[in-house]
N, C-alpha and C positions, 0 to 999 in steps of 0.2 A: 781446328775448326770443326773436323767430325766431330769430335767429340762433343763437343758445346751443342752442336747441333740435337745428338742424341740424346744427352742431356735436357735439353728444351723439348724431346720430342716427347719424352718418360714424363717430364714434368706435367706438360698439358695434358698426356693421358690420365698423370694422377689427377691431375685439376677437375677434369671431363666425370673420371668415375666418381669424385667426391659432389661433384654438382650435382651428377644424376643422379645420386643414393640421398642428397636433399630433397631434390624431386618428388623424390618415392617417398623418400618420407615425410612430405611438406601435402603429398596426395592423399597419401594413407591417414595422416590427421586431419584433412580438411574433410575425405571420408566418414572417420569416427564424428568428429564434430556435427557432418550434417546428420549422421546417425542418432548419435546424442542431442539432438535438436526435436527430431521426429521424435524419440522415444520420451524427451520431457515433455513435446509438447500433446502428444496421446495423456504421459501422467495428469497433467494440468490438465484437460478438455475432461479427463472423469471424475476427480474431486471437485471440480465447479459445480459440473453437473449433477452431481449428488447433493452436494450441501445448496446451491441453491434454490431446492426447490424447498429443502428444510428452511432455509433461513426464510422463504416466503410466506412462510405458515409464522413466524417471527413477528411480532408487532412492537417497534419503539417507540417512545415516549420521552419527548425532550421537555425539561421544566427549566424556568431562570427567573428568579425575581425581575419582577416587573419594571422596579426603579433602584438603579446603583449609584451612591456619591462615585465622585468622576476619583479614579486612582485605585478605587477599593476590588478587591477581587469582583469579578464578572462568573458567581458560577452554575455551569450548565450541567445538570442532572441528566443522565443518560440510563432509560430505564428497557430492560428488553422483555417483551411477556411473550412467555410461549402456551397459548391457548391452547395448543392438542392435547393428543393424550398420550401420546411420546414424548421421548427425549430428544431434545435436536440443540444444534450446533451453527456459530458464525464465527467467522475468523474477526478477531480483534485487532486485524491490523487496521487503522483509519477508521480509529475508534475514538472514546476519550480511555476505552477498557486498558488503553497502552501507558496509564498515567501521565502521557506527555505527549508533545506536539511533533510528530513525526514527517507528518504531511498537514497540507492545507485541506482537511478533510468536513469543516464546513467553510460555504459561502457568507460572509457578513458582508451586509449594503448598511449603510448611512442612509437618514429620513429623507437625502435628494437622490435614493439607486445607486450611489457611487459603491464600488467595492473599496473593503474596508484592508490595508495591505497586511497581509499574514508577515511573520517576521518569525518564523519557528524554521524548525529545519527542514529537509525534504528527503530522505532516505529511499536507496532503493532497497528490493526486496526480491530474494529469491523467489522462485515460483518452482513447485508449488507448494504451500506455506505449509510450513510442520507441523505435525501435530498436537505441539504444544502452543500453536498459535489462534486454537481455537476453542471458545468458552461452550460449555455444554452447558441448557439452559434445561430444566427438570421440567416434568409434565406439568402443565398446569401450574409453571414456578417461572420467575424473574429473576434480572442480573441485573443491579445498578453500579452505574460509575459516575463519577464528576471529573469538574477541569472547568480551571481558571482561562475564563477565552483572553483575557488580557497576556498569558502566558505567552498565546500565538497569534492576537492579532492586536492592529494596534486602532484600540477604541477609548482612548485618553481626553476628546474631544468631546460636551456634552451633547446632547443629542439622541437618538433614537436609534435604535440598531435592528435591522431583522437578521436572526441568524438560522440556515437554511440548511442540511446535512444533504452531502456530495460524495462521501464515502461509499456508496451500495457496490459500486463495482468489484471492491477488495472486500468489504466488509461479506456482500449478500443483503444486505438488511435497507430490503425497502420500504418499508410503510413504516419512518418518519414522520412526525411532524416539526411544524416548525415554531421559532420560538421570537417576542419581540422583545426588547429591554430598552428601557430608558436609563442615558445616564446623565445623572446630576453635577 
């Protein structure tokens, strides 16, 4: 019976010290972690801050034929001019710059205000975006893109569409316009 006892008693001490050395190290990651939180989130709070004051000097320009047959590609030109006399830069995430529908990155209403239901995917995204995820626009130069809005949203029904760009938070790029299309 001692010995069962002592046996049980060695046991919960091992128990004891392998919980506490969990502890410690369940502490010391939830440590690094909030550390690694502050330090991404200092990274992110200086490249916003830098790029978007470049992407504000950025002017885009959305075009889309006026009237589409009902089925037929929907497509929206996506045009970005950079009027300074620098080189400056937007991140192309929630863009069309991404040839495809990543997010719901413009708003479409119907001629009654109804929103039009996006059907693309919805990706998340590291922060803060790499540096391959951002187009350099030339002085006094532009970057155009296209995309098929029928890719991501669903405008199969005829009718009048306004489509409105919602992307500037990821993107930077606010002085959009906006664009209407009838379809047939």
């Amino acid at each position: 019976m001692r010995n069962q006892f002592i046996a049980t008693a060695v046991m919960l001490s091992v128990f004891s010290f392998t919980a506490c050395q969990q502890s410690q190290n369940a502490q010391s990651a939830h440590n690094d972690t909030t550390q690694q939180a502050q330090d991404t989130t200092a990274a992110v709070a200086e490249p916003v801050a830098a790029d978007s004051s470049s992407a504000s000097v950025l002017e885009t320009v959305m075009s889309a034929p006026a009237t589409v047959k009902a089925g037929k590609p929907i497509l929206v030109k996506f045009t970005v001019n950079n009027p300074s006399a620098s080189e400056q830069a937007f991140c192309k995430w929630h863009t069309p710059f991404e040839q495809r529908f990543l997010n719901a990155y413009f708003e479409v209403t119907n001629s009654k205000g109804e929103a039009v239901q996006y059907k693309g995917a919805m990706a998340k995204r590291v922060t803060p975006p790499p540096a391959d995820a951002y187009i350099k626009v030339a002085a006094k130069g532009s970057v155009s893109a296209e995309i098929d809005l029928l890719m991501g949203y669903k405008m199969d029904a005829p009718g009048t569409y306004k489509v409105v760009y919602q992307g500037e938070g990821v993107s930077g790029l606010t002085k959009v316009n906006e664009v209407t299309v009838t379809v047939e």
